[in-house]
DOKOLMI-918877 format. One record per residue (C-alpha): residue in one letter; residue number from 1; x, y, z. Coordinates in steps of 0.05 Angstrom, whole numbers. Layout:
<gubas>
 residuo num      u      v      w
       A NUM      X      Y      Z
...
</gubas>
This chain:
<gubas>
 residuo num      u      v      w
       X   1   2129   1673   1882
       X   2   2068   1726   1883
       X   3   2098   1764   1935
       X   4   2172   1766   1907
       X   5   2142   1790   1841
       X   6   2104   1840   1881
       X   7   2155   1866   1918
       X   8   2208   1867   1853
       X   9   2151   1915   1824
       X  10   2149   1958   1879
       X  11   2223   1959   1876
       X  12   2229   1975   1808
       X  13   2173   2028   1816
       X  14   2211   2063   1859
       X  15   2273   2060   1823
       X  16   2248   2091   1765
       X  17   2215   2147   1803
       X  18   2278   2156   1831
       X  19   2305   2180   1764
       X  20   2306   2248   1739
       X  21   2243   2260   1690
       X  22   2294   2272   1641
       X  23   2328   2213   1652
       X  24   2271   2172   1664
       X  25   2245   2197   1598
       X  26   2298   2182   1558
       X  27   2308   2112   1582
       X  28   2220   2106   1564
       X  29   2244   2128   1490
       X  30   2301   2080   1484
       X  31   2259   2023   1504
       X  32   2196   2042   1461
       X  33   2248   2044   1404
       X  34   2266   1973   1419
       X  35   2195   1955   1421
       X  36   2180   1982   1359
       X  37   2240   1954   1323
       X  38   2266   1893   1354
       X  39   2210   1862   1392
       X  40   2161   1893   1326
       X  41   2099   1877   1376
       X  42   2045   1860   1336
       X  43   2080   1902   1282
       X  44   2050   1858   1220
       X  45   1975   1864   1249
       X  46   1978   1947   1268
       X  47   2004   1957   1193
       X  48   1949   1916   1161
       X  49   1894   1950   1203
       X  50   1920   2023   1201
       X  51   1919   2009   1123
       X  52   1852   1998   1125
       X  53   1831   2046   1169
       X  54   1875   2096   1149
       X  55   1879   2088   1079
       X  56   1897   2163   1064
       X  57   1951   2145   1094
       X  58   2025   2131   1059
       X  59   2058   2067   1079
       X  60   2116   2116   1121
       X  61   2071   2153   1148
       X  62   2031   2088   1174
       X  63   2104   2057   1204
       X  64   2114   2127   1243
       X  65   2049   2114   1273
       X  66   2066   2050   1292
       X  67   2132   2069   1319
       X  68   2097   2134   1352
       X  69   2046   2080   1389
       X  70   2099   2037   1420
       X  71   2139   2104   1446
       X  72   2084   2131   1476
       X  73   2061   2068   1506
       X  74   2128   2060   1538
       X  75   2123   2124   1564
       X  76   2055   2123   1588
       X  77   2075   2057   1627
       X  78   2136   2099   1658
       X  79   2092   2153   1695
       X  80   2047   2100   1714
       X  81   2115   2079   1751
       X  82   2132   2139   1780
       X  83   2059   2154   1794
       X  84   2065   2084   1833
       X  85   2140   2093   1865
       X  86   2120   2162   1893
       X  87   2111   2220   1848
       X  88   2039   2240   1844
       X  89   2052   2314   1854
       X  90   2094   2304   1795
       X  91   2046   2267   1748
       X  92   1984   2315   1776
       X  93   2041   2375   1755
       X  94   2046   2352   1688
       X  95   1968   2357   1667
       X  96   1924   2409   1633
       X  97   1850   2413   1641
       X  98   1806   2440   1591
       X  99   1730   2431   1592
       X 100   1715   2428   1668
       X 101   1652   2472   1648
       X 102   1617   2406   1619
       X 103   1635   2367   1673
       X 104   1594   2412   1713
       X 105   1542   2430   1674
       X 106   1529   2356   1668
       X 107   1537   2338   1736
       X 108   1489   2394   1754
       X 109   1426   2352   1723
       X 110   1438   2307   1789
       X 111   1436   2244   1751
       X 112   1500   2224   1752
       X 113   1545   2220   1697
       X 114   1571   2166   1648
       X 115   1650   2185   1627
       X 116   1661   2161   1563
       X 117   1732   2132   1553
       X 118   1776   2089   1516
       X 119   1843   2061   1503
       X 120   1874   2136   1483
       X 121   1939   2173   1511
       X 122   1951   2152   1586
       X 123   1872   2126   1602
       X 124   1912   2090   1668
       X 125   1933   2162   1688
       X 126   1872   2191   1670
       X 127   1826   2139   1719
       X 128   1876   2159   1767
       X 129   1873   2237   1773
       X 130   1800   2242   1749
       X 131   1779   2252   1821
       X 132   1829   2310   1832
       X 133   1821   2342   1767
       X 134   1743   2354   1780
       X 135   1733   2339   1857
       X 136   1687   2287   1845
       X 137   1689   2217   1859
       X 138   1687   2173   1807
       X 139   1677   2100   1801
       X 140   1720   2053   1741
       X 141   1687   1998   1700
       X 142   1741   1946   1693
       X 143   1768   1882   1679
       X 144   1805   1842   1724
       X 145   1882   1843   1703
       X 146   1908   1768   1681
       X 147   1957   1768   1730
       X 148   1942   1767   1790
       X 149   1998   1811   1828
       X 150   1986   1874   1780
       X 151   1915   1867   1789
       X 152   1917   1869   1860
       X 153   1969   1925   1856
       X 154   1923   1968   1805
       X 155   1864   1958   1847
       X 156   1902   1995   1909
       X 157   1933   2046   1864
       X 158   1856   2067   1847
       X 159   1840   2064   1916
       X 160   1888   2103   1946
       X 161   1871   2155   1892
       X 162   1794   2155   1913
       X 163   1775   2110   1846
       X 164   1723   2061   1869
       X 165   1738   1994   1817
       X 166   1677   1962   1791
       X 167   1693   1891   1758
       X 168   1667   1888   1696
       X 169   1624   1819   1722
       X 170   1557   1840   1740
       X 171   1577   1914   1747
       X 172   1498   1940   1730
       X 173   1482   1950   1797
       X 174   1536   1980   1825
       X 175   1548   2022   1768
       X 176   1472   2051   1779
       X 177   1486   2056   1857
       X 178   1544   2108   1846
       X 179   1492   2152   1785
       X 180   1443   2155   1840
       X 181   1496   2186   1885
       X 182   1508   2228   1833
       X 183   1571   2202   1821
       X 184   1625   2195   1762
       X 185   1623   2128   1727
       X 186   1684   2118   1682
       X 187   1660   2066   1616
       X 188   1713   2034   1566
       X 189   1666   2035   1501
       X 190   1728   2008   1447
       X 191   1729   1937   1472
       X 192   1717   1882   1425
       X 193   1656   1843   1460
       X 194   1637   1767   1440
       X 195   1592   1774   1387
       X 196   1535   1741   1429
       X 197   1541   1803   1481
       X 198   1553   1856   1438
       X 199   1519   1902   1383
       X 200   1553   1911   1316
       X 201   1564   1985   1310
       X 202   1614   2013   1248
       X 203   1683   2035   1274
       X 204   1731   2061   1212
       X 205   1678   2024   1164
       X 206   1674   1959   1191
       X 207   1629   1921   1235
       X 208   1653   1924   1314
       X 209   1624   1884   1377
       X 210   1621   1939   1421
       X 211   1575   1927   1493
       X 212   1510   1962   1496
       X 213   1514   1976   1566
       X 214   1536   2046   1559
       X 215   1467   2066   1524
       X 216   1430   2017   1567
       X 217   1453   2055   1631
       X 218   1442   2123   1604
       X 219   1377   2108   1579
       X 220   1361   2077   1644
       X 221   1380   2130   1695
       X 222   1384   2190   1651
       X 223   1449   2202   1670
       X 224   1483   2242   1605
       X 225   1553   2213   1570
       X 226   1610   2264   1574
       X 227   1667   2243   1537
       X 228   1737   2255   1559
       X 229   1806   2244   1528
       X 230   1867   2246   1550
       X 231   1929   2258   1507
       X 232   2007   2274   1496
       X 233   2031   2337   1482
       X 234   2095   2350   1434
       X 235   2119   2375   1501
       X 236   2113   2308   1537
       X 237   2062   2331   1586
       X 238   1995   2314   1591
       X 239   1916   2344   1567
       X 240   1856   2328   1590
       X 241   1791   2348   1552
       X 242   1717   2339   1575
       X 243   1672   2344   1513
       X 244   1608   2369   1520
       X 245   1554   2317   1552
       X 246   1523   2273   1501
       X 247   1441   2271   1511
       X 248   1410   2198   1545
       X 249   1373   2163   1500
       X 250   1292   2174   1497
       X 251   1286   2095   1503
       X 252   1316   2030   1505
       X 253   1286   1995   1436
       X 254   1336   1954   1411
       X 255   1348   1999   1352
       X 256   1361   2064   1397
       X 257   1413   2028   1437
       X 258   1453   2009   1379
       X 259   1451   2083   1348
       X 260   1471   2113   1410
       X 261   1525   2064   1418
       X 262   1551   2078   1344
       X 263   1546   2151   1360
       X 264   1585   2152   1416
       X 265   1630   2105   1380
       X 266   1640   2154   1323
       X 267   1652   2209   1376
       X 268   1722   2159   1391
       X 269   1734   2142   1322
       X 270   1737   2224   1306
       X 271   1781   2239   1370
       X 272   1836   2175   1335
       X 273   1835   2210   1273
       X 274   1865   2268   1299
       X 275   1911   2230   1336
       X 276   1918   2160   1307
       X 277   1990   2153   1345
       X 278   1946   2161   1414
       X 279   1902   2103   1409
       X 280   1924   2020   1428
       X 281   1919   1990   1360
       X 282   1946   1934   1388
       X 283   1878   1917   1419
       X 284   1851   1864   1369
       X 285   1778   1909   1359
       X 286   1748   1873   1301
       X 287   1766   1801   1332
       X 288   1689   1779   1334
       X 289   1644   1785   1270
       X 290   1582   1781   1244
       X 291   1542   1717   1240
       X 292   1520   1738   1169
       X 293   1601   1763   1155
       X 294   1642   1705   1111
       X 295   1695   1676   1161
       X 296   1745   1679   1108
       X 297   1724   1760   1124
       X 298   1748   1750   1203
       X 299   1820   1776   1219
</gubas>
């Protein structure tokens, strides 16, 4: 059964890379419409969170986001198809670069450097290319996919695109090998963490689990935090932005770890306010609370 459903994906990847980019996008549109308004995917839960959130907000305007998330998810799933069935050149074609300077300049300190990411535009895409965008190699901290034949298919698509995968299990080490080398460590920072292995940090004015290991790490090894987004453009192409490096932190007291992590939280909270359709709302952020937090408070 594992191999039949690997080898129907590998099919299908390279039927839809097959397609026309026109084509191919169109059909992405169709089915992020259906997502949005038949399936509704978590349609109830996205609503009641953008509205608190995004309480500026009108009640239309929070449905286009919604619809806008489930298009562009759809779409960003597609050229991780045709990035699988065949058309790197294509995907690589369809990105813009800006900030390579910081990359450098932070790279230059020979410390390594801690890439600050998150669940924003195509972060699949972006893992993938990072190493030819900025000739470096870079190394992804990640969890293991549920099932099993897409994990073991997203683990070769990193490696054949120079992306050394670090699972997310006892990843310290390994993670501080590749600084030392001077190497590009990619860190998801907007994952809900149990509330036992987390520090609560505020993310749109409410408490969030979020795992100190970023600041730990940086503190550790001095290596700086450079933040880097990737997003759609009205065009349908791709831009990637490296934000200036953000400074280690001077120690690793419990209350300097959780500022740094709530500053480099806020850094992603400011980039989703510009573009609230680019983020996965769908990710359940606020899932753990507070001990001290009412449960009648909990989602």
């Amino acid at each position: 059964m594992t191999r039949m459903f690997a080898w129907i994906l590998h099919r299908f990847a390279r039927a839809v890379a097959a397609l026309p980019l026109g084509g191919a996008t169109v059909l992405a549109r169709a089915v992020g419409w259906v997502l949005a308004n038949v399936v509704r995917l978590r349609r109830t839960y996205v609503l009641k969170t953008l509205g608190r959130c995004l309480p500026d907000k009108t009640d239309a305007e929070r449905r286009a986001i919604y619809a806008e998330v489930c298009r562009l998810q759809v779409l960003g799933m597609m050229e991780l198809l045709r990035y699988a069935g065949g058309r790197e050149a294509e995907q690589e074609a369809r990105l813009e670069v800006s900030g390579r300077e910081h990359v450098e300049a932070a790279r230059a300190r020979g410390k390594g450097v801690l890439v600050l990411i998150a669940h924003f535009g195509n972060y699949a895409l972006l893992a993938l290319q990072v190493p030819k965008l900025f000739g470096y190699p870079l190394s992804v901290i990640a969890k293991p996919l549920r099932n099993e034949t897409l994990n073991a298919l997203w683990w070769e698509l990193q490696r054949k695109a120079g992306v050394n995968g670090i699972p997310a299990r006892n990843a310290y080490r390994a993670s501080v090998r590749a600084l030392k080398d001077n190497g590009l460590v990619g860190f998801m920072l907007d994952q809900n963490r149990p509330a036992d292995q987390g520090v609560f940090v505020d993310f749109f004015g409410r408490p969030a689990s979020t795992t100190p290991g970023l600041a730990v790490m940086s503190a550790h090894t001095g290596a700086p935090v450079l933040p880097v987004f990737i997003r759609r453009l009205p065009d349908g192409r791709n831009m990637v932005e490296a934000r200036p490096p953000i400074e280690p932190p001077p120690d690793r007291q419990p209350e300097t770890i959780r500022a740094f992590t709530e500053a480099c939280t806020k850094t992603i909270e400011d980039e989703i306010r510009r573009y609230p359709e680019q983020w996965l709302w769908w990710h359940k952020r606020w899932k753990s609370r507070p001990p001290e937090e009412p449960a009648a408070a909990a989602p």
